[in-house]
C-alpha positions as CSV (number, residue, x, y, z in Angstrom):
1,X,225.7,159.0,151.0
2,X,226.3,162.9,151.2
3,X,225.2,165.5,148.3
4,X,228.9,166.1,147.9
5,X,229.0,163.0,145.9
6,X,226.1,164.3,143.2
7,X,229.2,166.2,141.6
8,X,227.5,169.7,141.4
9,X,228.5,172.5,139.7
10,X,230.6,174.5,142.8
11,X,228.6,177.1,142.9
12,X,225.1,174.6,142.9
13,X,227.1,173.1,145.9
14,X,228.0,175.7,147.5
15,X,224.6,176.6,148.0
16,X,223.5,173.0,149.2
17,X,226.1,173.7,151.5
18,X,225.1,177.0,153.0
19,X,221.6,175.6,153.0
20,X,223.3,173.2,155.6
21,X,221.6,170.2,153.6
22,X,223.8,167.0,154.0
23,X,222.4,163.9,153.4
24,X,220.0,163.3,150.9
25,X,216.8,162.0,151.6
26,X,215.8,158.6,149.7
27,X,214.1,160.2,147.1
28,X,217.1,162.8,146.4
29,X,219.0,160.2,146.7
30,X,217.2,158.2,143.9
31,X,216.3,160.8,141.9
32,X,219.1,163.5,141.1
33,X,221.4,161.1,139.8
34,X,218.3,160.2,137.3
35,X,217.6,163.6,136.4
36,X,220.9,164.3,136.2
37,X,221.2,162.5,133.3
38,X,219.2,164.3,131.1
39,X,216.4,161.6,130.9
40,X,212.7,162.4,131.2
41,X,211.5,161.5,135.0
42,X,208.4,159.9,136.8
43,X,208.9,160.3,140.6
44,X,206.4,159.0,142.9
45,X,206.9,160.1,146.4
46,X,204.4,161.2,149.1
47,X,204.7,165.2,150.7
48,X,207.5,165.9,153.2
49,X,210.3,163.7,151.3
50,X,212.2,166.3,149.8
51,X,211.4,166.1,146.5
52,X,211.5,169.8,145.1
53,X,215.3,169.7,145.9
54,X,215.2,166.1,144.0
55,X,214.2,168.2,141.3
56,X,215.9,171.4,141.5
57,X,219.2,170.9,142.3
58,X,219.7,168.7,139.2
59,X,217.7,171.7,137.1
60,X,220.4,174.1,138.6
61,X,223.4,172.8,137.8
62,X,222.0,171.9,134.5
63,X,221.3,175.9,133.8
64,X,224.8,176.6,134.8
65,X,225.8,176.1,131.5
66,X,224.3,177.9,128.8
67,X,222.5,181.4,128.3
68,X,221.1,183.6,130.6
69,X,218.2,185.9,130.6
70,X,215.9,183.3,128.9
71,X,213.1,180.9,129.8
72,X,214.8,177.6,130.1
73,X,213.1,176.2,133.0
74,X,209.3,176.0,133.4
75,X,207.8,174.4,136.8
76,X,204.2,174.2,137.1
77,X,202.4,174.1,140.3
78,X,198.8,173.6,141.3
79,X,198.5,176.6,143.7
80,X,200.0,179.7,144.7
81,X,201.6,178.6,147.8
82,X,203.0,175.6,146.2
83,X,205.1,177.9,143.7
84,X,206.2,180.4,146.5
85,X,207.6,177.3,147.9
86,X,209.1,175.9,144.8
87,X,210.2,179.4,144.4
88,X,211.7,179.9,148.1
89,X,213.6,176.7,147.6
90,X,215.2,178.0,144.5
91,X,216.4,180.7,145.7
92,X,217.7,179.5,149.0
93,X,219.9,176.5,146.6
94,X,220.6,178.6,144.0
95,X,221.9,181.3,146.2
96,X,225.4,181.3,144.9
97,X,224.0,180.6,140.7
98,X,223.0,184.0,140.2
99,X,220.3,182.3,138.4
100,X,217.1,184.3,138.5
101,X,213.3,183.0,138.9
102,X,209.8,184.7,138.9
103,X,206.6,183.2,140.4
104,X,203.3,183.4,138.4
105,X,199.8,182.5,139.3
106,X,196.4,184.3,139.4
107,X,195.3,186.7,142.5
108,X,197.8,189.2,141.5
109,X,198.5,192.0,139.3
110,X,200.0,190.5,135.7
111,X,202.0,193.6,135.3
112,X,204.9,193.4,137.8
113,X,204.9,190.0,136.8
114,X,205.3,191.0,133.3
115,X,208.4,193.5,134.0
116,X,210.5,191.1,136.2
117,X,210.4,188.6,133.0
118,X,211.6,191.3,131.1
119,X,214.2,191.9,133.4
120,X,215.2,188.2,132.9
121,X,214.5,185.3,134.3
122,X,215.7,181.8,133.7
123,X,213.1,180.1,135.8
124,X,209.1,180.4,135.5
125,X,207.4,178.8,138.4
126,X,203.7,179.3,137.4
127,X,199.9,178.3,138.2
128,X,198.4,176.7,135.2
129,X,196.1,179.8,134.3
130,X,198.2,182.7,135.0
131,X,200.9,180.7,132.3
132,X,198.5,180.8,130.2
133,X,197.3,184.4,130.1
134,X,201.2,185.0,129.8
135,X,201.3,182.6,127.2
136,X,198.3,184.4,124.9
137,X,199.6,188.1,125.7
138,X,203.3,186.8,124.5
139,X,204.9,188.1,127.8
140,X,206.5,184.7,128.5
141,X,208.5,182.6,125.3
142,X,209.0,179.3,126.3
143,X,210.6,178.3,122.6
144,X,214.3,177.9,124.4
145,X,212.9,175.7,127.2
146,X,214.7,173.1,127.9
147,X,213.3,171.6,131.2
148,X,209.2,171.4,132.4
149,X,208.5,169.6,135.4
150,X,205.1,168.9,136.6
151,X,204.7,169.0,140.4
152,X,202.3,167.3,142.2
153,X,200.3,166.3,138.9
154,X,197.6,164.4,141.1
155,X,196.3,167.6,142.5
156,X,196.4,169.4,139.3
157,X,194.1,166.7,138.1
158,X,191.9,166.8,141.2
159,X,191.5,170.6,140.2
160,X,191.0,170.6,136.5
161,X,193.9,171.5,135.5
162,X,194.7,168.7,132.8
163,X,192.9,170.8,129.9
164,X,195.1,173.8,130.9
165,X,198.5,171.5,130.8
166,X,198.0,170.1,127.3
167,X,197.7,173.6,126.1
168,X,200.4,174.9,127.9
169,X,202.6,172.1,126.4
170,X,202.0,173.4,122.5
171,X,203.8,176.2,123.8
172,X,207.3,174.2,124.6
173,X,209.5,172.5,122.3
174,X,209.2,168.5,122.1
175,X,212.7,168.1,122.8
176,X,213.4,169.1,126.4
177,X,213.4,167.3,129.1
178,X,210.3,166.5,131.3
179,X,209.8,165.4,135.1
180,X,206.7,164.7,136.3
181,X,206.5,164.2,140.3
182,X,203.3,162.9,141.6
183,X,202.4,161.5,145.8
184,X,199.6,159.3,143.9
185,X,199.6,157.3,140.2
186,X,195.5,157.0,139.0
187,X,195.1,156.0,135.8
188,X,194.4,159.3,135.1
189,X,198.4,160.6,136.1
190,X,199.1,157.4,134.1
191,X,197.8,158.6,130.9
192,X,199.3,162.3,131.0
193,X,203.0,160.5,132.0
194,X,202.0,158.5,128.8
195,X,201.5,161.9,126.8
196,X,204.4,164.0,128.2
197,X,207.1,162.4,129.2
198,X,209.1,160.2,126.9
199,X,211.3,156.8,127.6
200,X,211.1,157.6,131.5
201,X,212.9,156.5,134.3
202,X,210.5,155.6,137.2
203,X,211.8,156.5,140.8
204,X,209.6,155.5,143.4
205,X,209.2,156.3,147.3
206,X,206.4,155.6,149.7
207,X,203.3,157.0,147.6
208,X,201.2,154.7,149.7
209,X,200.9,156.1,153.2
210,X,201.9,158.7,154.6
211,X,205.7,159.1,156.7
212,X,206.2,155.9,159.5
213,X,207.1,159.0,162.0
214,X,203.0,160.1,161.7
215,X,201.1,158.3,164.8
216,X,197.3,158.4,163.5
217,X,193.9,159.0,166.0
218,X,190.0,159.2,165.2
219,X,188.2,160.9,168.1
220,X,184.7,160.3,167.1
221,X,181.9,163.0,167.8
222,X,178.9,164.4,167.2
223,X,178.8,167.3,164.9
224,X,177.9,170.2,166.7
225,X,180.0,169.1,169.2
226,X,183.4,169.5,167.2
227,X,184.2,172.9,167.9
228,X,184.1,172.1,171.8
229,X,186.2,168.7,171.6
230,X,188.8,170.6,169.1
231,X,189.1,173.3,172.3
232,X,189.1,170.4,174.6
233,X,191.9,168.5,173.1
234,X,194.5,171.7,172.3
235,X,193.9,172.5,176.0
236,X,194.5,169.3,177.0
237,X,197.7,168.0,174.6
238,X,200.7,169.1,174.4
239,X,201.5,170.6,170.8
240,X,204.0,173.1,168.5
241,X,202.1,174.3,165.5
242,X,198.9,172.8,164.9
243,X,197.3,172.7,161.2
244,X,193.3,172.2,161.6
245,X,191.5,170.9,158.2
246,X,188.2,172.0,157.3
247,X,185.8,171.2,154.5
248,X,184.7,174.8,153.5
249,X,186.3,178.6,153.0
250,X,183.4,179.5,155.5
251,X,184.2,177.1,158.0
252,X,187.7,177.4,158.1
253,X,186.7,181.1,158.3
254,X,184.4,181.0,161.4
255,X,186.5,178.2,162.9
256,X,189.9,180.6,163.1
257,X,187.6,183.4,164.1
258,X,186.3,180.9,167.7
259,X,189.9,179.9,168.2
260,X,190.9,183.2,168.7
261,X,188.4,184.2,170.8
262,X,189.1,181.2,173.2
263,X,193.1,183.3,173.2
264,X,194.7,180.9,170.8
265,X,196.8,182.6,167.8
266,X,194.9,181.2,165.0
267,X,195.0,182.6,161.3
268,X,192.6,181.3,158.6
269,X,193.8,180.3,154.9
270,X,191.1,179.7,152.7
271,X,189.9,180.5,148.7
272,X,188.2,183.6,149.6
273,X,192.0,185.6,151.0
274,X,193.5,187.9,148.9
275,X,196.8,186.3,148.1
276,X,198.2,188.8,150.1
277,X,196.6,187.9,153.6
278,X,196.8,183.9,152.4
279,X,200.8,184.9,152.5
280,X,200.6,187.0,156.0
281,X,199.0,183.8,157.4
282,X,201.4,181.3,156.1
283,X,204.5,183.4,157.2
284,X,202.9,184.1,160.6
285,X,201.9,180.3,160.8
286,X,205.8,179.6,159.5
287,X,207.5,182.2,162.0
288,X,205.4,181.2,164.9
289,X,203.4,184.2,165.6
290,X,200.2,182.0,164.9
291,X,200.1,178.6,166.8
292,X,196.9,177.6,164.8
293,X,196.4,177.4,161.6
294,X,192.8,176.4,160.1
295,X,192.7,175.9,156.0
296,X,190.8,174.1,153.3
297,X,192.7,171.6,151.3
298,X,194.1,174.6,149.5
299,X,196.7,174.3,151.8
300,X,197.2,170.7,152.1
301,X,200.7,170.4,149.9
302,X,201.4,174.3,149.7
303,X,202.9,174.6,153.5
304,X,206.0,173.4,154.1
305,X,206.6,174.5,158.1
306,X,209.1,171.2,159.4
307,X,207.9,172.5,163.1
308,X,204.1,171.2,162.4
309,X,203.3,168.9,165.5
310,X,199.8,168.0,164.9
311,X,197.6,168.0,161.7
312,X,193.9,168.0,162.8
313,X,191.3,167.1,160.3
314,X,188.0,168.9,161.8
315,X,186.6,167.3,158.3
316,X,187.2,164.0,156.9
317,X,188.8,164.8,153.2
318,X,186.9,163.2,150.7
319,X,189.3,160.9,149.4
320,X,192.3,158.9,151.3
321,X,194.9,160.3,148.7
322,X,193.1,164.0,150.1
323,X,194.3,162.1,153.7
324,X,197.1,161.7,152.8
325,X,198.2,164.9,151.4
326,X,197.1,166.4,154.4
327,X,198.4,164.4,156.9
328,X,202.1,164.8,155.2
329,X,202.6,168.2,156.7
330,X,203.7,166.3,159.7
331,X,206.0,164.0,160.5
332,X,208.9,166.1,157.9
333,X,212.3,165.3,158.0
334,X,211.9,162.5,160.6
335,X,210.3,164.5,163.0
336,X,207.5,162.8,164.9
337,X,204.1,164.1,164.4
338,X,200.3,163.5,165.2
339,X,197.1,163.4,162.9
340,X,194.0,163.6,165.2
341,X,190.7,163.2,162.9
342,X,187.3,164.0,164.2
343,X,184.5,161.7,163.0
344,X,181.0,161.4,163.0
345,X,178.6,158.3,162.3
346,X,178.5,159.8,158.9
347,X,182.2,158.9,157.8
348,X,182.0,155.6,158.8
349,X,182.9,154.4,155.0
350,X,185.8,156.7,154.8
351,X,187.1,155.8,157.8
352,X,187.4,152.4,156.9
353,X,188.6,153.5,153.2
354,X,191.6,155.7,154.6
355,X,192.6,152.2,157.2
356,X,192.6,149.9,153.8
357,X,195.4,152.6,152.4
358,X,197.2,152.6,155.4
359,X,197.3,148.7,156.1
360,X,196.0,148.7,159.2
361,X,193.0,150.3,161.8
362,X,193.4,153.8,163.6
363,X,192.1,153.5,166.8
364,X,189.2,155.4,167.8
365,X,189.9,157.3,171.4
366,X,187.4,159.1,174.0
367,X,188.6,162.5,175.9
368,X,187.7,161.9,179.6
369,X,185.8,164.5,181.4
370,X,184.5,165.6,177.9
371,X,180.1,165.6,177.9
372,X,179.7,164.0,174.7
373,X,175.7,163.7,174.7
374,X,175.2,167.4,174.9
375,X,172.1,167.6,172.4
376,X,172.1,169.5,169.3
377,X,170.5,173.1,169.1
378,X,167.8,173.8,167.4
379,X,169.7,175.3,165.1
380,X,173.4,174.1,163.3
381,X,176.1,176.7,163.8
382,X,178.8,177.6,162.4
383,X,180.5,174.4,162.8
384,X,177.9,172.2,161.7
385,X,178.1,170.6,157.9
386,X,175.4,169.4,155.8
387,X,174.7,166.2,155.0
388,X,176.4,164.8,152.7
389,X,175.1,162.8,149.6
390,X,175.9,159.5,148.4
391,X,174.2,155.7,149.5
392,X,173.9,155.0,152.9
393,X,175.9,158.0,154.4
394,X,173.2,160.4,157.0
395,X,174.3,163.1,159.2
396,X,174.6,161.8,162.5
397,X,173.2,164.8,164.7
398,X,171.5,165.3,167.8
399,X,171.7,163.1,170.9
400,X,171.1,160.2,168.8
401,X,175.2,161.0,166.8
402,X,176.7,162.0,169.9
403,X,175.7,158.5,171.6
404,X,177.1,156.5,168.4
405,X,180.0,159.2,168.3
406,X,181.2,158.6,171.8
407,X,180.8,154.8,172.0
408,X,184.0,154.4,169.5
409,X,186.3,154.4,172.5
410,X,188.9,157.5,172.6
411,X,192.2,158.7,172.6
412,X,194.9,160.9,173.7
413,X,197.6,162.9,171.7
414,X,201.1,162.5,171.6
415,X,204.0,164.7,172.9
416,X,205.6,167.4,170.5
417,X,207.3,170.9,172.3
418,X,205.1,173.6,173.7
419,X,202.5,175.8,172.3
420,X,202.4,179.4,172.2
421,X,199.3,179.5,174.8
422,X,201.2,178.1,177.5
423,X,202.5,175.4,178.7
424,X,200.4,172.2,178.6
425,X,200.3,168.7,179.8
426,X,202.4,166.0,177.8
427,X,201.0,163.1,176.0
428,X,201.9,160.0,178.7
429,X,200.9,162.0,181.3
430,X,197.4,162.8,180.0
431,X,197.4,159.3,179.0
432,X,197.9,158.3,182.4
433,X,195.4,160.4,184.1
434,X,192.6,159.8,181.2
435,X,193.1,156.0,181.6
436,X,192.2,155.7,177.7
437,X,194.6,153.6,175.6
């Protein structure tokens, strides 16, 4: 099937065209006939399937009939990278509409905001609490809306943003129609579908793991000993752009600040960024000028960079959905791509969690010629993290949490281009020379 068959209006095709998309992926494929239709939708599909143009190439050609310079489209995001991305899609597939979009979300002065809707804009792609300053100040009337969609409603949930959607939907009219696109379905997304959407169609794509083109590796370590191994194994794999996970702003902070002064191009994107540096590190991470790229789950479904060869989770996320979501920024559009996770004794009960979700075990790998029972100073570092709470979880520190750390076996990474720090081994070759399996 080719998206010549979806019958778009020309000019919606002609942009699909000169965004060179041809095929649709599955859930395209399932979905824009769906939404096409004019029927409310629940799509379940995990990151890196394609499902903002499932969603807005239907919304397009829809909008080509009908008035202009009014609200008829609402999309609501969890963050501000998410929307620019929604937003960046638009406007590359609408390209030959003329149809017109604005972005709106917190971090950023409401005013020029303000004066492109009042220049006219068919298409509000918006942050939950921004929307709703609009909404109480009057400077965005959604009475003429005609389609909402809810993207990625899981994370909006994981962030509190349920309380902030019910009152943003007193503000619509109850007949429109409504999409709802989710990677996960708790009971929770369950009961909001339940609320908003009405009569809906159910497509459904892979929500359970993440892409079959993501190979998965623990390296298990001590601690204060991540830093060093997470040197160790960029200098010693072969990678393109690498997206490093951290638990904290402050780590993610200090952690782009060492990579850099070990001569990698690293950029941090954390909370704490103005939204202006947050988007000259995602457009630097996106063009290649940084190779590295270390961020707090704030950026987990807000960067969409196809070229990502290796997602590196210096923290275990909390949560195997949080895995997931991570883990999806590689492995897009059937490229192949790693996910390396350091572990300590500590995560032990994730671990085993995030294999249950997956259907199977990740095997747990060694780097040779790496001193893994290098004791623990006196004081943590930067890259230590406190314990964390919770039945029979303890920081595994010291000499004692490197020992267990390293006895978990090892392994190497896998081949994916070049970095920008020269040129390094490949993954069979390392392999080869490690003797790990």
């Amino acid at each position: 099937m080719e998206f010549n068959k979806f019958n778009f209006h020309p000019q919606v095709a002609a942009g699909v065209s000169a965004a060179g998309y041809v095929k649709p992926t599955p859930i395209q494929a399932q979905a824009i006939p769906t939404v096409m239709q004019g029927v409310d939708v629940m799509g379940l599909a995990q990151t890196g399937t394609g499902k903002t143009a499932a969603f807005v190439l239907p919304m397009l050609h829809r909008l080509m009939q009908g008035e202009r310079g009014r609200v008829r489209a609402l999309i609501v995001a969890p963050t501000r990278e998410l929307a620019e991305q929604i937003n960046d899609a638009i406007i590359t597939l609408g390209s030959q509409t003329r149809l017109r979009s604005v972005t709106v979300y917190g971090g950023m002065n409401i005013n020029p905001q303000i004066a492109k809707i009042k220049r006219g804009a068919e298409i509000v792609v918006a942050c939950p609490g921004r929307l709703l300053d609009h909404l109480s100040q009057k400077t965005i009337d959604l009475s003429r809306l005609e389609v909402l969609v809810l993207d990625e409603a899981d994370q909006m949930f994981d962030m509190g943003f349920f309380p902030d959607i019910r009152r943003i939907l007193k503000y619509v009219p109850k007949k429109r129609q409504t999409l709802l696109f989710s990677a996960t379905m708790p009971d929770a997304i369950r009961k909001l579908a339940h609320e908003v959407l009405h009569q809906p169609k159910t497509v459904q794509v892979d929500t359970v793991a993440p892409a079959t083109t993501v190979s998965h590796a623990l390296y298990p370590v001590a601690q204060h000993l991540k830093t060093s191994l997470l040197l160790e194994l960029l200098k010693h794999t072969d990678t393109g752009s690498v997206l490093v996970f951290t638990r904290t702003k402050h780590r993610a902070k200090r952690l782009g600040e060492n990579l850099g002064k070990s001569g990698y191009k690293a950029a941090s994107l954390q909370g704490n960024l103005s939204q202006n540096r947050r988007q000259e590190a995602l457009s630097g991470f996106r063009e290649g000028r940084y190779q590295v790229l270390v961020a707090t789950d704030i950026a987990a479904r807000g960067i969409d960079v196809s070229q990502v060869s290796h997602v590196i989770n210096y923290d275990i996320p909390d949560t195997p959905e949080a895995y997931i979501h991570r883990i999806g920024r590689t492995g897009r559009a059937a490229r192949s791509g790693d996910a390396f996770t350091l572990v300590t004794g500590e995560d032990r009960v994730m671990v085993r969690t995030i294999e249950k979700v997956l259907g199977k075990p990740i095997a747990s790998h060694t780097l040779e010629g790496f001193d893994y029972h290098v004791p623990a100073p006196e004081k943590t570092g930067s890259g230590g993290r406190p314990p964390r709470q919770g039945a029979g979880r303890r920081a595994a520190g010291g000499q004692q949490g490197a020992k267990a750390a390293a006895g978990a076996g090892g392994r190497a990474s896998k081949e994916a281009g070049k970095t920008g720090a020269g040129s390094r081994p490949s993954r069979k070759s390392w392999s080869r020379r490690s003797g790990k399996a």
